[in-house]
MOPAC internal coordinates of N, CA, C and O (Angstrom, degrees):
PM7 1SCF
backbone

  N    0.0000 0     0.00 0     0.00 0    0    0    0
  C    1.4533 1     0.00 0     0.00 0    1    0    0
  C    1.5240 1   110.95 1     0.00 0    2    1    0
  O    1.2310 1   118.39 1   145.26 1    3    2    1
  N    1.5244 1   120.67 1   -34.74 1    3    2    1
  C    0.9188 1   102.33 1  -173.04 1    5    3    2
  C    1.7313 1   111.50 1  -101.05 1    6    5    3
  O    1.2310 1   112.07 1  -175.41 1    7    6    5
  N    1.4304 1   132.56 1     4.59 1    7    6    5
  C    0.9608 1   119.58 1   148.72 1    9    7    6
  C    1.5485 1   129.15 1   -61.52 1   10    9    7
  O    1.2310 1   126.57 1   133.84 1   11   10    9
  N    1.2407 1   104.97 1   -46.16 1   11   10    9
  C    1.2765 1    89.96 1   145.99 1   13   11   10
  C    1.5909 1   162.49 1     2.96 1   14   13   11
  O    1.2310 1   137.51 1    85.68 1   15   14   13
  N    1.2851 1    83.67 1   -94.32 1   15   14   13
  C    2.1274 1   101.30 1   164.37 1   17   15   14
  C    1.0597 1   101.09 1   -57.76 1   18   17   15
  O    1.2310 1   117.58 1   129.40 1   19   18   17
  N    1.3815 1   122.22 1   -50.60 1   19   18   17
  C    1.7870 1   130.22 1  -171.59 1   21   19   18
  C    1.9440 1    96.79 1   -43.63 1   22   21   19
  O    1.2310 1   121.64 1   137.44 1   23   22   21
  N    1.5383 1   114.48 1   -42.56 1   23   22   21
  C    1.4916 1   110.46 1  -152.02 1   25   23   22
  C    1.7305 1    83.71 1   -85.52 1   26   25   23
  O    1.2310 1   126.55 1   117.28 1   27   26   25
  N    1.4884 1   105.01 1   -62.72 1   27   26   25
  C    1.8301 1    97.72 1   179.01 1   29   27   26
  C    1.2927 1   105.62 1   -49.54 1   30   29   27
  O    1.2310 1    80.67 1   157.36 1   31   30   29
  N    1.4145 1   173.50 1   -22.64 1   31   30   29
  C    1.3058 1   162.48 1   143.87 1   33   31   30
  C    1.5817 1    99.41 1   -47.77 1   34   33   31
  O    1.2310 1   106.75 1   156.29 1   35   34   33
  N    0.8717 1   142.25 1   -23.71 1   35   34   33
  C    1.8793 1   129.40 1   177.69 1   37   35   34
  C    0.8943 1    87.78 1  -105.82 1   38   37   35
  O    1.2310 1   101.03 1   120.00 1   39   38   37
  N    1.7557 1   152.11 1   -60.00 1   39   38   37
  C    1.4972 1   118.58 1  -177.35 1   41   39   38
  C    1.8954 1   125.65 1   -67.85 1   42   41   39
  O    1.2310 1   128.01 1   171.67 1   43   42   41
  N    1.2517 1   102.17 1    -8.33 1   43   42   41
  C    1.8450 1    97.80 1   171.85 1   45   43   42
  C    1.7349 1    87.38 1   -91.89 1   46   45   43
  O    1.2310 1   115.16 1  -178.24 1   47   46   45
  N    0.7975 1   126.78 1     1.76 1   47   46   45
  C    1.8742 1   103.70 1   167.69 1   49   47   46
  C    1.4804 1   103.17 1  -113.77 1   50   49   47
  O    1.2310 1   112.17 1   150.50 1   51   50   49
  N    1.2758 1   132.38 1   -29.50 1   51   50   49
  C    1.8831 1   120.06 1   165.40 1   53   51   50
  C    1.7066 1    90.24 1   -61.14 1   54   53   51
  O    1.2310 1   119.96 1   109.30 1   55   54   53
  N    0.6366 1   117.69 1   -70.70 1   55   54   53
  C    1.6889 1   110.07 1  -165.70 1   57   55   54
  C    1.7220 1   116.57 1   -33.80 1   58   57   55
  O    1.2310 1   122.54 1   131.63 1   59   58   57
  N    1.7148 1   112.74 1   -48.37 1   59   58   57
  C    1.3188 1   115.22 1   164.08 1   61   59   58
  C    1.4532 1   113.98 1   -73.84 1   62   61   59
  O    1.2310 1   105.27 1  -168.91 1   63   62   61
  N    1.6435 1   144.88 1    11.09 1   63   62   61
  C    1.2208 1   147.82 1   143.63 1   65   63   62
  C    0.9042 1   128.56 1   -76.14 1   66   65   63
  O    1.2310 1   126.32 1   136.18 1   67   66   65
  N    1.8064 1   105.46 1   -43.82 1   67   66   65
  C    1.6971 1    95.90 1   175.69 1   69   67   66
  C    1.4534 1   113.12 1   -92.56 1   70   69   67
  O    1.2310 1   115.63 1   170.73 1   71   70   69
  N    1.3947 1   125.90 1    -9.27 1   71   70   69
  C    1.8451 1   114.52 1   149.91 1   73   71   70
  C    1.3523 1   101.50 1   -58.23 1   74   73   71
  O    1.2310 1   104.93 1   132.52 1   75   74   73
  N    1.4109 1   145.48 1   -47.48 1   75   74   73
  C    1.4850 1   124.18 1   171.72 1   77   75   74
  C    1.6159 1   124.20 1   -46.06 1   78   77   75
  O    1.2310 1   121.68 1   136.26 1   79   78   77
  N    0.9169 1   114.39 1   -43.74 1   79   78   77
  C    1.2662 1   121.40 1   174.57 1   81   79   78
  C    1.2196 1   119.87 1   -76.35 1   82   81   79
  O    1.2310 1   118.82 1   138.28 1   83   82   81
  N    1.4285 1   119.86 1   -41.72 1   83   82   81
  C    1.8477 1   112.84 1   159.56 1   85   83   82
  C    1.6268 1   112.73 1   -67.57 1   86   85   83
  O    1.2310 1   111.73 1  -172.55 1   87   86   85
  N    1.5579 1   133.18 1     7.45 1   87   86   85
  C    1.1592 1   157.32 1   163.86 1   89   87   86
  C    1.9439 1    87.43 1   -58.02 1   90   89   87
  O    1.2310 1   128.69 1    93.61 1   91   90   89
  N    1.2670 1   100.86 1   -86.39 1   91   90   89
  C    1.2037 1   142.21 1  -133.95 1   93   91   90
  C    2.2203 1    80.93 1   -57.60 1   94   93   91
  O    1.2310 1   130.09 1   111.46 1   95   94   93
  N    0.9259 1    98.15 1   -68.54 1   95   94   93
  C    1.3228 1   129.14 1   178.62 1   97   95   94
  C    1.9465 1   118.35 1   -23.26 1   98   97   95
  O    1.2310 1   138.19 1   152.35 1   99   98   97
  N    1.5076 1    82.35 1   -27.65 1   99   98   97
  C    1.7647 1   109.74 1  -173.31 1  101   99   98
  C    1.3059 1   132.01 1  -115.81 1  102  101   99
  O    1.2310 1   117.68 1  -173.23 1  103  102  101
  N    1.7294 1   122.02 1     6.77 1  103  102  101
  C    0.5365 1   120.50 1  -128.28 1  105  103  102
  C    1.4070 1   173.98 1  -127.01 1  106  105  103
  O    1.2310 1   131.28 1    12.32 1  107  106  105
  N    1.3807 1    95.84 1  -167.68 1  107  106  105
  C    1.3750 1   120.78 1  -149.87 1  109  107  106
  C    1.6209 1   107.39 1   -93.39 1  110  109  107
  O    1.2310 1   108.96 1   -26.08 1  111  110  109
  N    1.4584 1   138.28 1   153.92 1  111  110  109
  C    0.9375 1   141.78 1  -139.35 1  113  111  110
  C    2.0534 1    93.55 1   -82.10 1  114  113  111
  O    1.2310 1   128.19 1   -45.63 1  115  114  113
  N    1.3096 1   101.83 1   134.37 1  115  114  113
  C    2.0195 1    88.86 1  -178.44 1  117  115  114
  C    1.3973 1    97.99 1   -75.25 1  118  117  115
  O    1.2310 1   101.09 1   142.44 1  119  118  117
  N    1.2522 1   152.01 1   -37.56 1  119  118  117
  C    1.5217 1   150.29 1   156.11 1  121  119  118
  C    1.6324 1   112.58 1   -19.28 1  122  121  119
  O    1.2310 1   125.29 1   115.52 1  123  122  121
  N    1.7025 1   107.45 1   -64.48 1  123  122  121
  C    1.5497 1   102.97 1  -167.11 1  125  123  122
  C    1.4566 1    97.67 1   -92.78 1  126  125  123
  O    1.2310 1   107.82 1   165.74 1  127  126  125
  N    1.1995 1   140.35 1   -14.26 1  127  126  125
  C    1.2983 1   126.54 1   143.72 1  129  127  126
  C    1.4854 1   125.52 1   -30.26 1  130  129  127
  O    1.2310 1   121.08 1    99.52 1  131  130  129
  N    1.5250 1   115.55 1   -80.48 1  131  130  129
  C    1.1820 1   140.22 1  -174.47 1  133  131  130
  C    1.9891 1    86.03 1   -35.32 1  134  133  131
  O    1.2310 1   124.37 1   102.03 1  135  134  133
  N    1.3022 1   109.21 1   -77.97 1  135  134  133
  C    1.5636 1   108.03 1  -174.01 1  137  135  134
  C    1.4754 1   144.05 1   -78.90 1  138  137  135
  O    1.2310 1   138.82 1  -178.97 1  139  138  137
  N    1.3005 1    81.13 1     1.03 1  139  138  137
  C    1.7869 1   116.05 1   139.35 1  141  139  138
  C    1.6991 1   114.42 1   -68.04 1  142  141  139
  O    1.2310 1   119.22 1   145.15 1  143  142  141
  N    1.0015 1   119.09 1   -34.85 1  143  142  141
  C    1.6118 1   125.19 1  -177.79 1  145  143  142
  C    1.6248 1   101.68 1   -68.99 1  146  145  143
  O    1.2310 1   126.31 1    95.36 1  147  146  145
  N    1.4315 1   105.47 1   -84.64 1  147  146  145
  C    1.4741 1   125.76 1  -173.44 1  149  147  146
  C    2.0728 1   107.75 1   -47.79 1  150  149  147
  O    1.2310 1   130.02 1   168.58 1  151  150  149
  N    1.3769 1    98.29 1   -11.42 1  151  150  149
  C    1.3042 1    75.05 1  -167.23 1  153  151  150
  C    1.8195 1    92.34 1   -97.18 1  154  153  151
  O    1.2310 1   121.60 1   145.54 1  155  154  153
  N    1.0534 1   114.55 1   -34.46 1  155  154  153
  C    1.3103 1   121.68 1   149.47 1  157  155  154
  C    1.5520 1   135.77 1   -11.43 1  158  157  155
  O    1.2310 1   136.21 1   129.61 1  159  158  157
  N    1.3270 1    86.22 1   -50.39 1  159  158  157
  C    1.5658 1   116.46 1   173.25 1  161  159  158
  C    1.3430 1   121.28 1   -74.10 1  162  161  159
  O    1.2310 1   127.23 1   131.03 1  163  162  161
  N    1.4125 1   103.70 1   -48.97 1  163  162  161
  C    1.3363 1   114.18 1   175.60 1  165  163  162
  C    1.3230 1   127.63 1   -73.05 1  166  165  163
  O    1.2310 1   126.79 1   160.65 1  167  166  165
  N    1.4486 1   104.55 1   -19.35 1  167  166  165
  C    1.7339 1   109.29 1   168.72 1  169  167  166
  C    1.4381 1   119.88 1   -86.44 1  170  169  167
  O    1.2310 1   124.28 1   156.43 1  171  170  169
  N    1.5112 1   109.39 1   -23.57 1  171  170  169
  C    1.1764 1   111.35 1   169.08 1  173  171  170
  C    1.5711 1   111.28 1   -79.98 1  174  173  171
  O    1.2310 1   104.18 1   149.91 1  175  174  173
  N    1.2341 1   146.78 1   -30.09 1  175  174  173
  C    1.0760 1   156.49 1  -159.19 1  177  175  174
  C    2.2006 1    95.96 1   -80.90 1  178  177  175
  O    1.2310 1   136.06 1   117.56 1  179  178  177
  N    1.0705 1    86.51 1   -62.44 1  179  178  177
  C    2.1463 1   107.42 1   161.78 1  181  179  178
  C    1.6528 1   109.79 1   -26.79 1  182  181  179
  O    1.2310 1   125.54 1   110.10 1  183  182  181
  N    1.5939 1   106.95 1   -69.90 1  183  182  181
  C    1.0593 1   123.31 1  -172.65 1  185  183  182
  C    1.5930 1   112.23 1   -48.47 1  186  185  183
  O    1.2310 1   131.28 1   115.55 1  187  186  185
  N    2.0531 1    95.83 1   -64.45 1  187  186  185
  C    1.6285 1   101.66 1   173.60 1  189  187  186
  C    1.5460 1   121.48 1   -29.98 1  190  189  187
  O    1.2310 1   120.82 1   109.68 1  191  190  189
  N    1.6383 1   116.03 1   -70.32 1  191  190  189
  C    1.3825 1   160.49 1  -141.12 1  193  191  190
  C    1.8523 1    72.51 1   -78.36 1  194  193  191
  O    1.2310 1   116.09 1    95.94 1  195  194  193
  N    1.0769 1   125.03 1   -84.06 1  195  194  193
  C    1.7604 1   126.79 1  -177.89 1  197  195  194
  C    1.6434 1   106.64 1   -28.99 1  198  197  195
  O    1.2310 1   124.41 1   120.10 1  199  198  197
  N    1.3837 1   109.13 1   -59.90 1  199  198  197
  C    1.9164 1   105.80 1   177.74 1  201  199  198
  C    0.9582 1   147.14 1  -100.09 1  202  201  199
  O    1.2310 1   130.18 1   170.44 1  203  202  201
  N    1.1207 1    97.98 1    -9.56 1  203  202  201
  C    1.5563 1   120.11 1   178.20 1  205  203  202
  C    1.6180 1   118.65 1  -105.40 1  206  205  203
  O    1.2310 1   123.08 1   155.81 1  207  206  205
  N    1.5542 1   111.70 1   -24.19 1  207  206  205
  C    1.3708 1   113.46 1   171.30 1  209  207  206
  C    1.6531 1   122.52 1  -121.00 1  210  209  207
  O    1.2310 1   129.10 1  -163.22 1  211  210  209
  N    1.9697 1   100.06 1    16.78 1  211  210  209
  C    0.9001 1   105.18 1  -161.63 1  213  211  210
  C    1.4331 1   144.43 1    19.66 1  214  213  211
  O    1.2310 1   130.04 1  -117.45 1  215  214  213
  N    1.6212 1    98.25 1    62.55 1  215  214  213
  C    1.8432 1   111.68 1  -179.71 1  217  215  214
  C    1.4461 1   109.47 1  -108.31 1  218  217  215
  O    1.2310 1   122.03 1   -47.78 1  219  218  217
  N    1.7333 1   113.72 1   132.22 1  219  218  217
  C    1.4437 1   112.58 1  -161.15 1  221  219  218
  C    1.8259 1   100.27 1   -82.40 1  222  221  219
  O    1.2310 1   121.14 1   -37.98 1  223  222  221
  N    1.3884 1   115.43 1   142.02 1  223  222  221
  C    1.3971 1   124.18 1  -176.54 1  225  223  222
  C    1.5301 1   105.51 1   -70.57 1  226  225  223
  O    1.2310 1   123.71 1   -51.68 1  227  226  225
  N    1.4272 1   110.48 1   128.32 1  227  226  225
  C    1.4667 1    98.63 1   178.25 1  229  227  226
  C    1.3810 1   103.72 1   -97.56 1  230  229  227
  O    1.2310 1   126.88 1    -4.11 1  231  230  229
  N    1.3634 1   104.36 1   175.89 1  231  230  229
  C    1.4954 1   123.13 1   172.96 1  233  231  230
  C    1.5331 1   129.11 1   -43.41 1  234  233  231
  O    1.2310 1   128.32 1   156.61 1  235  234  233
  N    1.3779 1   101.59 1   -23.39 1  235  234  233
  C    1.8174 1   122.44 1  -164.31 1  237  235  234
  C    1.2796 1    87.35 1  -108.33 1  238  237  235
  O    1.2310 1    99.13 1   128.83 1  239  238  237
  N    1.6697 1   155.17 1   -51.17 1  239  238  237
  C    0.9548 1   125.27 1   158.44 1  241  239  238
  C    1.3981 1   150.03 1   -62.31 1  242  241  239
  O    1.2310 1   117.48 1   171.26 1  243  242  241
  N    1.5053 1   122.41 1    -8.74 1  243  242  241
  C    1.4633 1   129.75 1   169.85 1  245  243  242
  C    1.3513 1   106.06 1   -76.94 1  246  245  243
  O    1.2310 1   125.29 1   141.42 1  247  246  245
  N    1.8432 1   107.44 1   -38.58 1  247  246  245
  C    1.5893 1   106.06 1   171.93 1  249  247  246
  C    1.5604 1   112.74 1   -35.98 1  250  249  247
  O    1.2310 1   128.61 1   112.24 1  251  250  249
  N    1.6247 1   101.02 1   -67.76 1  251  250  249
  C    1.3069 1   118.31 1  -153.74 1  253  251  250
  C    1.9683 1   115.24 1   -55.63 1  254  253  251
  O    1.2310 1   125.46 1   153.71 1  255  254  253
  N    1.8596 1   107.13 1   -26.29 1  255  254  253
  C    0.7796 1   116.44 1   164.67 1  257  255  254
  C    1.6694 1   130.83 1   -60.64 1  258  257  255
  O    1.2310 1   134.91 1   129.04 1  259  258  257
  N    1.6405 1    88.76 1   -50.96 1  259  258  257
  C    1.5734 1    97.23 1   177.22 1  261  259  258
  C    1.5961 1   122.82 1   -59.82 1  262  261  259
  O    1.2310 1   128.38 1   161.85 1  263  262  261
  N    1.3635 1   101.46 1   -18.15 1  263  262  261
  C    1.4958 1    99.55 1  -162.99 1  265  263  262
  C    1.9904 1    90.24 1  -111.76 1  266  265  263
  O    1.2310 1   111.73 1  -167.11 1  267  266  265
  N    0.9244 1   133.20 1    12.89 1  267  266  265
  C    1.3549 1   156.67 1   132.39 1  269  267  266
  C    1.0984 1   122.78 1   -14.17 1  270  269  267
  O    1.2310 1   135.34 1   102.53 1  271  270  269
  N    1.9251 1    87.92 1   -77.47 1  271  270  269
  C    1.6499 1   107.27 1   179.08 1  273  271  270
  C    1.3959 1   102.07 1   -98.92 1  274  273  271
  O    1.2310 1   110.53 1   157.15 1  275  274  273
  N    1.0198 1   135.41 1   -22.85 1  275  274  273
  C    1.8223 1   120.57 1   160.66 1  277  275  274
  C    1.6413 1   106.70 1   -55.76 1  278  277  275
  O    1.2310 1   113.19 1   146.12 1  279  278  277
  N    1.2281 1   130.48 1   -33.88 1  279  278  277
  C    1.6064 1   119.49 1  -178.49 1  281  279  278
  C    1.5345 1    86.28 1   -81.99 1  282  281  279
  O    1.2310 1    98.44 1   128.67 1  283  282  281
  N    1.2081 1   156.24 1   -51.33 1  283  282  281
  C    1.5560 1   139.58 1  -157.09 1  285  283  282
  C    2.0294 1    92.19 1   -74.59 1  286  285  283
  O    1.2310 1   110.61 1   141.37 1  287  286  285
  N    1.0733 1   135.26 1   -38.63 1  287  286  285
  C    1.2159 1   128.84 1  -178.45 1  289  287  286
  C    1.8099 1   109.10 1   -52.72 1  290  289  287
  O    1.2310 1   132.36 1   127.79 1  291  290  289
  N    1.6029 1    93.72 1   -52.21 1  291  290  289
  C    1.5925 1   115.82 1  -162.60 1  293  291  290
  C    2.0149 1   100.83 1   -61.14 1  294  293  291
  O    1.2310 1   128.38 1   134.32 1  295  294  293
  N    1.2321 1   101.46 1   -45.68 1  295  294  293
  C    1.7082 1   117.86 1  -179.78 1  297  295  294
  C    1.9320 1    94.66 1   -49.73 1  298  297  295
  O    1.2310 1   145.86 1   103.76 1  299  298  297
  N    1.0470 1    67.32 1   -76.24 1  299  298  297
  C    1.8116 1    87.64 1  -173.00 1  301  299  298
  C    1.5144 1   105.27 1   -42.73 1  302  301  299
  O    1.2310 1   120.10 1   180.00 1  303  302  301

């Protein structure tokens, strides 16, 4: 089982690399890329951590998300 997650954890992060790189390709600012990546990461990482380790989302992280994609809107 846990090789596994180990392999889905390196393919949900090639997947947020090569949208960086089809970023790059178009482009698109390397700043809102770059935090386009990580934030990527971090929602997927949220999601895991929420179902899989059943940890309740606090208040300071949905913030931090929401205002995430309001700075990638605001960049852009």
């Amino acid at each position: 089982m846990h090789s596994m997650l180990y392999v889905l954890g390196i393919f949900t992060y090639l997947i947020g690399t090569m949208l960086l790189v089809e970023s790059y390709k178009h482009n698109i600012n390397i700043v809102s890329a770059g935090i386009i990546q990580i934030l990527f990461n971090t929602i997927i990482l949220l999601i895991f951590a929420y179902f899989y380790f059943h940890e309740p989302l606090t208040a300071v992280q949905i913030v931090g998300v929401i205002l995430g994609v309001i700075l990638i809107y605001l960049i852009n």
